[in-house]
N, C-alpha and C positions, 0 to 999 in steps of 0.2 A: 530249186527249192523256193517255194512262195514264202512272203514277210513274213506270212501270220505263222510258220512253221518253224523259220529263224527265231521269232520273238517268243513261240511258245518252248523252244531247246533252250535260249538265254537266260529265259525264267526258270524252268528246271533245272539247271546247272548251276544257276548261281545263285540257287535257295538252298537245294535239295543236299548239295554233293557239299558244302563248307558245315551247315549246320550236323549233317549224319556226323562229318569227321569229327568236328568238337564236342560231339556226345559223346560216341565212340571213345574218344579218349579220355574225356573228365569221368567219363562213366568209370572206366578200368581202375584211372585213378582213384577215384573215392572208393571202390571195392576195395583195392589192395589198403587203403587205409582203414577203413572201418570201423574197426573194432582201438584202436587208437585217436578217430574220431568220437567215438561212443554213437555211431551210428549202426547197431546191431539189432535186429528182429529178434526176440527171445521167441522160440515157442509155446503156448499155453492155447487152454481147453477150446476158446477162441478163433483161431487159426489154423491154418490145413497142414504146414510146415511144420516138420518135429527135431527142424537141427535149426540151430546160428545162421540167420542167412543176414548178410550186408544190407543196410535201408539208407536210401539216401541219391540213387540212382536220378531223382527228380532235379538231380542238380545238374547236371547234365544236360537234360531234356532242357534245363531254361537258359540255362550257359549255350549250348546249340542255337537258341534261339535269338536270344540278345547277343551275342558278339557276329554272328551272321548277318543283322540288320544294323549292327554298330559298324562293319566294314562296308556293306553294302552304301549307308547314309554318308561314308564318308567317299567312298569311289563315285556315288550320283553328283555329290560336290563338286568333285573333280571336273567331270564330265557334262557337269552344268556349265562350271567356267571355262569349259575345254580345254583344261590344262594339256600341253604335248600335240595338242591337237586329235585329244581323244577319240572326240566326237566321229571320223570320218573311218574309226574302226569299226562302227556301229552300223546295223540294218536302220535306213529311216524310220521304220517303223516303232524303234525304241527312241531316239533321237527325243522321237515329238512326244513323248511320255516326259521326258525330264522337268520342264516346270511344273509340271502336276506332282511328280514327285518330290522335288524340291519344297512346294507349300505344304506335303502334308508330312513333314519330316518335323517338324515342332508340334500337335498337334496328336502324332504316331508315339514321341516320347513319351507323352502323358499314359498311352495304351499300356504300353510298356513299362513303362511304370510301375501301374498296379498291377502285371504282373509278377513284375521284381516282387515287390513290397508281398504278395499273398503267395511266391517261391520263399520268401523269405519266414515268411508266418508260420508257413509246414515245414520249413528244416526246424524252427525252434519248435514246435512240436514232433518233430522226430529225435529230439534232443533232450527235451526235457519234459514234455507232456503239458499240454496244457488242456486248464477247463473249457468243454463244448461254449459254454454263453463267451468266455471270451474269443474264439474262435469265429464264432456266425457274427458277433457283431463287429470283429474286424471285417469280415467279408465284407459285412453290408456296409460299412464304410467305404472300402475300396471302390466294390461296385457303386455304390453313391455318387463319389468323388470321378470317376470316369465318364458316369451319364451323365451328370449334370453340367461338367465342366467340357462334355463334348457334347454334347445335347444329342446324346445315341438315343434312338426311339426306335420302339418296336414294331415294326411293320405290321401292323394290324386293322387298317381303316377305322380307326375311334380316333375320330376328332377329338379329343381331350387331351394335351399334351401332359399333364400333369400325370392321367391316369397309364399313359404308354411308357412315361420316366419310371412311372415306379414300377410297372409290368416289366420294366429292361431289367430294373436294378434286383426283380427278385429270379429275372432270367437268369442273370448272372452267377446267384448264390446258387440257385436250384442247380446247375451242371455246375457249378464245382463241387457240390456235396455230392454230386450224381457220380462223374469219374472217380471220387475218392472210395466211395461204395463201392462202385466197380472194382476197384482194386483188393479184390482177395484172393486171386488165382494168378498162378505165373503168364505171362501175358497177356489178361486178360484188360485191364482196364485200357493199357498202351497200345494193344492190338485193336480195339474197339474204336478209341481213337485214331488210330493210323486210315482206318476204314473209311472213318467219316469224314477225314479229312482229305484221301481222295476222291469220296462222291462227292462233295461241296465242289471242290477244286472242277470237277469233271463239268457238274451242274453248270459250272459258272464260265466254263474254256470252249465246251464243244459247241458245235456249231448246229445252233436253233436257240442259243442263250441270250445273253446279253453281254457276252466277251469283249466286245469294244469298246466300253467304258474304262478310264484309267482307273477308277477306284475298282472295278472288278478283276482287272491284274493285281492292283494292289492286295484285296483281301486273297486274291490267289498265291501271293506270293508268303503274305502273313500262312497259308495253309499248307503249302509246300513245304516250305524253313521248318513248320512245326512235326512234319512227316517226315523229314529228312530228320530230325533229332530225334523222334521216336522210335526210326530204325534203328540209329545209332545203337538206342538204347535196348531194342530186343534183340541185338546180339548177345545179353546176357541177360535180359530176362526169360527169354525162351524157355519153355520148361527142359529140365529142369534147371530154375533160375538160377545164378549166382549172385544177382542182386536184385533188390526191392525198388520201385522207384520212391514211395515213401509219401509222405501228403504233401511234401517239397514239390514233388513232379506232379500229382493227382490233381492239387489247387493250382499250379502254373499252366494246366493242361485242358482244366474244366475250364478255366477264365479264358483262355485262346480261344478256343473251339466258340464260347458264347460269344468275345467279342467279335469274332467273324461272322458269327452271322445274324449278330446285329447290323454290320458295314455290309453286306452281300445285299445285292437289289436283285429280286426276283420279279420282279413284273418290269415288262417295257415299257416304253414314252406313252404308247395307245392305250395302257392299263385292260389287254387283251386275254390275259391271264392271270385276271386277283388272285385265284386258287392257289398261286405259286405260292403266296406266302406261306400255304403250310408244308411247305419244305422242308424247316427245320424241323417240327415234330413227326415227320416221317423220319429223318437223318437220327435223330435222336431218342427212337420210339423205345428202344431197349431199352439204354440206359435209365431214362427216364421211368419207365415202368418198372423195373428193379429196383429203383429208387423210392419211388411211393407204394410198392407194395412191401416193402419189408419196412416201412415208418409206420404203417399202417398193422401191419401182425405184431411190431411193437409197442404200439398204443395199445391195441386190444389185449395186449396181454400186461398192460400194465406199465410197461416199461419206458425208459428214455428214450425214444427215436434215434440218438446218437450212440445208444449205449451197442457195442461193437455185437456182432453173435455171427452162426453159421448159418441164418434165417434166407441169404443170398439165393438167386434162382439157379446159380451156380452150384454151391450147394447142394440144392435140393437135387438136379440134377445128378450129383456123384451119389447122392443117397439110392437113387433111383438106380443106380448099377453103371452110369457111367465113369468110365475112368476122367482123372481132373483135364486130360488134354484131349479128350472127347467131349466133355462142357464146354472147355472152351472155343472149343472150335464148333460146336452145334452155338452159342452164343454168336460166333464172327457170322456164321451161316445167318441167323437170326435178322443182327441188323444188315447186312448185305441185304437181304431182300426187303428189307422194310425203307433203305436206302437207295436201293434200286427205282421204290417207286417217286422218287422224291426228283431223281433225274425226269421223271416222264411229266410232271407237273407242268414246268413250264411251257411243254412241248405239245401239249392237250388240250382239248376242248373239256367244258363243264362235267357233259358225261363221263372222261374219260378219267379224270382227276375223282369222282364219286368211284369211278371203279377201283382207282389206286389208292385210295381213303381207306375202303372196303378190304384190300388185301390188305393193309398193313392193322386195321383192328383184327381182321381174323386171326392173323399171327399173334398178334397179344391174345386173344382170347385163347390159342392154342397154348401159349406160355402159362396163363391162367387155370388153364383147365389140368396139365401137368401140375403146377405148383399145389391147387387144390387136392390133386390124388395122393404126392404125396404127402400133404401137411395131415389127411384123415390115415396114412398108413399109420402100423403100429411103430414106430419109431416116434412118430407125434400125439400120440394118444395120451 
C-alpha cells in the first residue's frame, strides 16, 4: 500500500469514526432528554411535523466536532514531542505533516471558536426564541471577528483586501442562514451538507487536485470530522426523524462548511485554473438558491425574509405530489449534480469549466421553472 493511501485511511479514521461516535451518542442523549431540556419542536401551521418531535440534535453535530479536534490537538502534541516514541508508528508521510499541524492549532482554536459561540447562539434560540436582528448581528460579529483576526479572504482575484474581508464575512452569514433554511425536512439540511462535504473533501484529495498541500489535508480533515458528526446525526434524523438538529446544529454546520471553503485553495502554484474558484458556488448552488428565492417571495409579498413559512422548494415540491422523502432525495439529487461539476473545475480547461457553469445554472433554472408552476397553481392563487 503507497503513503498517500496510508495518510488518506489515517485521515478517515481518525476524523470520521470519533466524531460520528460522539454525535451518535450526545445525539441519543439529548433526544431521551428533551422534553425535560425544553428542547421540543411544537407543531403549527408552519411546519410539515404534526406530533412533538425533540430539537436540539445540533448539539451533537458540534460536540462531534469539537471534542474530535480537542483529542486530535492533543495526540499531535504528543507526537510532535514524540512522547513513547510515537512518531516511528507513523507512515512518513504524516510524520512531516506535524509542524504544520502544530503552528495551526492556535490559530484553528480561534475557527472554532466561533463556531462554539454561533452552536451556542442557536441552542439559546432553540430555548427561548430570540429576535431575527439580534440573531444576524451576532453572526456578523462572529463572522467579523474570524476574518479579520485570521485575515480569511475570499478567493476571488479583486485586489482590494478590504472589499474580499467583507465579501468573506457576508460569505459566512449567507450559509449559515442558507443551512438553517435548509432545515425543514427530516434530513434534509444534514444530508445536503453531508453531500458537500464529501465533494469538497474529494475536490481537494483526489488526484488532479492540489492534495499535497498541508493546509489541504487540514481543511479535509476540518470536512471529514464534520461528516462523520452528520452521520452520527442521521441516524435519527432519517425520516422519519426522531430528532431535529435545531438552529444549534444548522448555524454550527453553515459556519463549518463556509469556513472551509474559505481555507480550501483551488487553483495551483501556475494559476492554471482561475475558474476553480467557482467551486464553491457550484458545491453550494442549491442551497443558496433556496435561500434567495424564498427571501425574495418574501419581500414581494411584504413580508420578513426571516419570518418562517412553507414557501421552501422543498415544499413546493410535496405540493407538487411528491412525497416529503421524495423531495428530499430529488434535492440530494439536485446538489449532487451541481456538485459534481465543481470536482471537474479544477481538472478543466476554460471551455470546459463554461460547460460545467452551463449545467449547474441549467439546473437552477429547472428548479426555477418547477417553483414558478407551482407558485401560479391554484393552491397560490
Amino acid at each position: 500500500m503507497s503513503n498517500d493511501w496510508k495518510l488518506l485511511i489515517c485521515l478517515v479514521v481518525g476524523t470520521m469514526v470519533p466524531s460520528a461516535f460522539i454525535s451518535w451518542w450526545v445525539v441519543g442523549w439529548v433526544r431521551k432528554r428533551a422534553l425535560r431540556l425544553g428542547l421540543m419542536d411544537l407543531p403549527n401551521d408552519r411546519k410539515v411535523h404534526t406530533v412533538p418531535i425533540p430539537r436540539g440534535g445540533g448539539v451533537g453535530i458540534a460536540l462531534g466536532v469539537t471534542l474530535t479536534f480537542a483529542i486530535g490537538a492533543f495526540f499531535v502534541w504528543l507526537l510532535s514531542e514524540n512522547w513513547f516514541g510515537l512518531q516511528s508508528l507513523l507512515p512518513e508521510s504524516v510524520v512531516v505533516h506535524l509542524p504544520g499541524l502544530v503552528s495551526r492549532l492556535g490559530p484553528f482554536a480561534v475557527l472554532l471558536g466561533g463556531g462554539i459561540a454561533l452552536g451556542l447562539l442557536g441552542l439559546l434560540d432553540d430555548l427561548r426564541g430570540l429576535p431575527w436582528q439580534f440573531r444576524l448581528a451576532a453572526e456578523f460579529a462572529v463572522a467579523a471577528i474570524v476574518v479579520y483576526w485570521q485575515n480569511l479572504q475570499l478567493t476571488a482575484y479583486i485586489q482590494i483586501p478590504w472589499l474580499t474581508s467583507l465579501m468573506s464575512v457576508f460569505w459566512i452569514v449567507l450559509l449559515i442562514n442558507s443551512f438553517n433554511m435548509l432545515d425543514n425536512m427530516d434530513a434534509l439540511s444534514s444530508g445536503v451538507a453531508a453531500i458537500i462535504c464529501m465533494m469538497l473533501t474529494a475536490m481537494l484529495l483526489l488526484p488532479g487536485g492540489d492534495a499535497t498541500k498541508q493546509p489541504q489535508l487540514f481543511v479535509s480533515a476540518m470536512l471529514l470530522t464534520l461528516l462523520g458528526a452528520l452521520l452520527g446525526f442521521l441516524r435519527y434524523n432519517w425520516p422519519p426523524a426522531s430528532i431535529f438538529m435545531g438552529d444549534s446544529g444548522s448555524y454550527f454546520v453553515g459556519y463549518w462548511i463556509a469556513i472551509t471553503t474559505l481555507l480550501s485553495t483551488y487553483v495551483d502554484a501556475r494559476g492554471s485554473t482561475p475558474h476553480a474558484v467557482l467551486a464553491p458556488l457550484c458545491l453550494l448552488a442549491v442551497p443558496i438558491y433556496d435561500t434567495v428565492s424564498v427571501v425574495l417571495i418574501r419581500l414581494r409579498e411584504g413580508r420578513s425574509p426571516f419570518q418562517a413559512d412553507k414557501r421552501h422548494f422543498s415544499h413546493r415540491l410535496v405540493n407538487l405530489g411528491l412525497s416529503k422523502k421524495q423531495a428530499v432525495l430529488a434535492i440530494y439529487l439536485a446538489t449532487i449534480t451541481c456538485s459534481l461539476g465543481a470536482l471537474l473545475l479544477p481538472r478543466t480547461d476554460l471551455v470546459g469549466a463554461a460547460l460545467v457553469l452551463l449545467i449547474v445554472i441549467c439546473m437552477l433554472f429547472l428548479v426555477s421553472q418547477i417553483e414558478g408552476m407551482l407558485r401560479r397553481g391554484p393552491g397560490d392563487s
